[in-house]
Steps between C-alpha positions, in 0.01 A plus 500: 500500500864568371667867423802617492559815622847774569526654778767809623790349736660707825820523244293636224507162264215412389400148604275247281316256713207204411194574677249176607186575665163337556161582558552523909727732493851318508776578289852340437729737389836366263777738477665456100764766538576832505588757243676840416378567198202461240650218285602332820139549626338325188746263561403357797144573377587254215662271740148523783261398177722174410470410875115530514514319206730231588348126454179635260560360182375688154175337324602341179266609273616330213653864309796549293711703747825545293416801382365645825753354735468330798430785764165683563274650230407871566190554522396760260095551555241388796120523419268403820263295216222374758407820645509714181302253341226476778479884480457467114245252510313708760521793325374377153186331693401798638474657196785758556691417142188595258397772740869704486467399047829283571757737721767292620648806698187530652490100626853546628477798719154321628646173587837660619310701772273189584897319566639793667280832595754812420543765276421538098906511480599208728228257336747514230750337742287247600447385164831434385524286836274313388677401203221730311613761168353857535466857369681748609377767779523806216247222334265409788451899604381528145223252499400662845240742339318241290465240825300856674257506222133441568435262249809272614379481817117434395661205287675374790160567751336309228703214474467467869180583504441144221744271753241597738203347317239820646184416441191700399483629883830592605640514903733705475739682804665768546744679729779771494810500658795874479856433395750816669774628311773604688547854409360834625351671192139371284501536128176542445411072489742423869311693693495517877145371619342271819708215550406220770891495577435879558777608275555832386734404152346527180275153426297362213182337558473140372185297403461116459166356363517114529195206459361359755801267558716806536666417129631813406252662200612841500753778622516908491653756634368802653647888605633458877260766661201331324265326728454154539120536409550664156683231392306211499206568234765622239647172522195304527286668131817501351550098556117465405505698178848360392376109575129579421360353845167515589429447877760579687501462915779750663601378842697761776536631845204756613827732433531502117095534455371860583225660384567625216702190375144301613276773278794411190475135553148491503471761125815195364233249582728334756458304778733531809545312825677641807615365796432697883438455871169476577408736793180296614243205500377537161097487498457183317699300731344629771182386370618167409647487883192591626290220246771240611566561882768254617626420152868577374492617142540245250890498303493657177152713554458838352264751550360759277406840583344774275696869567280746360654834387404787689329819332822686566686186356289489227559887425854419498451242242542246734259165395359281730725212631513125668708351760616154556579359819685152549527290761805174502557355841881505429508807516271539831762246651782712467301822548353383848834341592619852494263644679525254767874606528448852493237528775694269724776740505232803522397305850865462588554845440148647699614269799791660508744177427683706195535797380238649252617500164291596163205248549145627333337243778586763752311768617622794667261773682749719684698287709293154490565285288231199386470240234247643243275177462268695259787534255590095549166432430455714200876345394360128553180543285698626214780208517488319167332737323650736194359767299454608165418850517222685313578339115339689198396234224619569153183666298302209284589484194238204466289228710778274481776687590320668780454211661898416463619857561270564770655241716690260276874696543394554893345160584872369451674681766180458730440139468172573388383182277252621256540657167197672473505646885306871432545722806156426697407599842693336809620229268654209730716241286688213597767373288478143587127477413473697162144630674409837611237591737 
């Protein structure tokens, strides 16, 4: 690479020099002159750029140049074409254009803040670097409002919503995430509330529904001191009513399902699926253990276990419930590969050959220390396995649905390979086989 660059001089001239560098590092450095003044300075500029130059020829491209001279043209306008383009092309395929009726401004600020993420005001900047004609900011502020409307944004979930091709039962996901604004006051919306970063500025909470692919269907914001629980099923009815879906699965962490979001999902006719720990041998793999002594669990088999509702439960509305269990021997590779590390140190550690450090395969009573072999045991039999966590079936609407609802939405994340699996009494499955015993 080639620059030319000025630099300040001990006598206070200002020198103009030719810069060569490469890639490792190493530069030659060719002193032009040096000047006392700006004309003298462009000068020598003038001068370095005929050097660099030197022995490059101009392409003849077959023009009439009398009127334009022989020198260089100036160049007047730069668009980056290729990029612009792309973004264009993407943007129309997804639907965006008929969505927003049209709204060029709209299109720009989008695809400026997909080039460059930064402000409303400085997208402006970035378009006219990339060779791109805009509004001005007095204009953009005013189309603000209508981009905050409900029914923009429900054309723009739905457009999404058609790119994704749902079909008549939905996967959907969901998750929030709180954005802090750095100043010390709420207004009522930026509100100070639990943040995982544990700030204490006023935040806003922000959802994200996506398919099961994680394509983005669906965005809202929420008050900053709202809880992460109450903001799920507002999202959720308002994507079914708007889209008219039918069966639709809702898959979180055990921490965005409580109670009363479980009795709501269950009135919406919803089904959910959650994701947990599982705190010990589940009964119907103990009982396939104790059937198959000797045998390792065959990859991909899931197990099916009835979770009745208490009469307290039911009381609270609470209706009764199923649990799927997986087994994949991936997954009881890495698990027991852990575990093998982990209680190695634990005997390192009891023996007295390091120091004890946070190890759950150590067991302290007073001063002794000892490797807790019931909790490595407990740790093995559960390697490979995962949990869904009581699941409430969407109500039947039908024989046929029931049948889909009941299991259809579920049977995807589990592995499970029939489409008319009911929930039945210690059901055992194995993926591989398409059998159930």
């Amino acid at each position: 690479m080639v620059y030319v660059r000025t630099v300040k001089t001990a006598s206070g001239a200002t020198a103009v020099q030719i810069v060569w560098s490469s890639r490792r590092g190493s530069r030659n450095i060719e002193h032009v002159g040096s000047a006392h003044d700006v004309t003298e300075v462009e000068a020598l500029k003038a001068a370095a750029s005929q050097r660099i130059a030197q022995g490059q020829g101009e392409l003849d491209l077959g023009l009439d140049t009398a009127e334009t001279g022989s020198g260089p043209m100036e160049i007047i306008n730069s668009r980056v074409a290729h990029l612009w383009d792309a973004l264009c092309t993407a943007y129309e395929t997804l639907g965006f254009d008929r969505a927003a009726g049209g709204d060029e401004v709209f299109r720009d600020l989008v695809l400026a803040r997909i080039i460059e993420p930064t402000s409303k005001f400085d997208s402006l900047r970035v378009l006219a670097e990339t060779g791109i004609g805009t509004v001005t900011y007095r204009t953009l502020t005013r189309r603000l409002p209508g981009y905050a409307k409900s029914a923009f944004r429900a054309a723009l979930s739905a457009a999404c919503t058609s790119h994704a091709e749902l079909g008549p039962a939905s996967l959907v996901l969901y998750d929030v995430t709180t954005l802090y604004f750095e100043t010390d006051a709420g207004d009522g919306f930026r509100e100070p509330g639990f943040s995982k970063e544990r700030r204490l500025e006023p935040q806003i909470t922000v959802g994200l529904l996506t398919d099961a692919a994680g394509f983005p269907l669906a965005v809202e914001s929420f008050k900053g001191n709202k809880p992460e629980t109450d903001t799920m099923l507002p999202v959720i009815n308002a994507f079914k009513k708007a889209l008219q879906l039918t069966d639709v699965t809702v898959v979180a962490d055990a921490g965005m399902i409580s109670e009363a979001n479980q009795k709501a999902i269950f009135a919406a006719e919803l089904s959910f699926i959650l994701g947990t720990r599982i705190p010990y041998v589940p009964r119907v793999i103990g009982e396939w253990r104790d059937k198959h002594p000797g045998q390792q669990i065959p990859d991909g088999q899931v197990f099916t276990q009835p979770w009745p509702a208490t009469a307290a439960e039911k009381a609270r509305g609470i209706p009764d419930r199923v649990i799927y269990y997986q087994y994949r021997a991936d997954r009881a590779r890495r698990a027991l590969r852990g575990i093998d590390e982990q209680v190695a140190k634990a005997e390192k550690a009891v023996a007295g050959k390091v120091s004890v450090k946070r190890n759950r395969f150590i067991k302290l009573t007073g001063a002794d220390k000892s490797v807790n072999r019931d909790l490595e045991a407990k740790a093995r039999a559960l390697a490979g396995i995962k949990v869904t966590p009581p699941t409430s079936p969407a109500r039947p609407r039908n024989s046929s649905s029931t049948r889909t609802t009941g299991c259809g939405a579920s049977r995807r994340a589990s592995g499970c390979p029939s489409t008319t699996c009911k929930p039945a009494p210690s059901t055992t499955t194995n993926a591989s086989q398409s059998t159930r015993t």
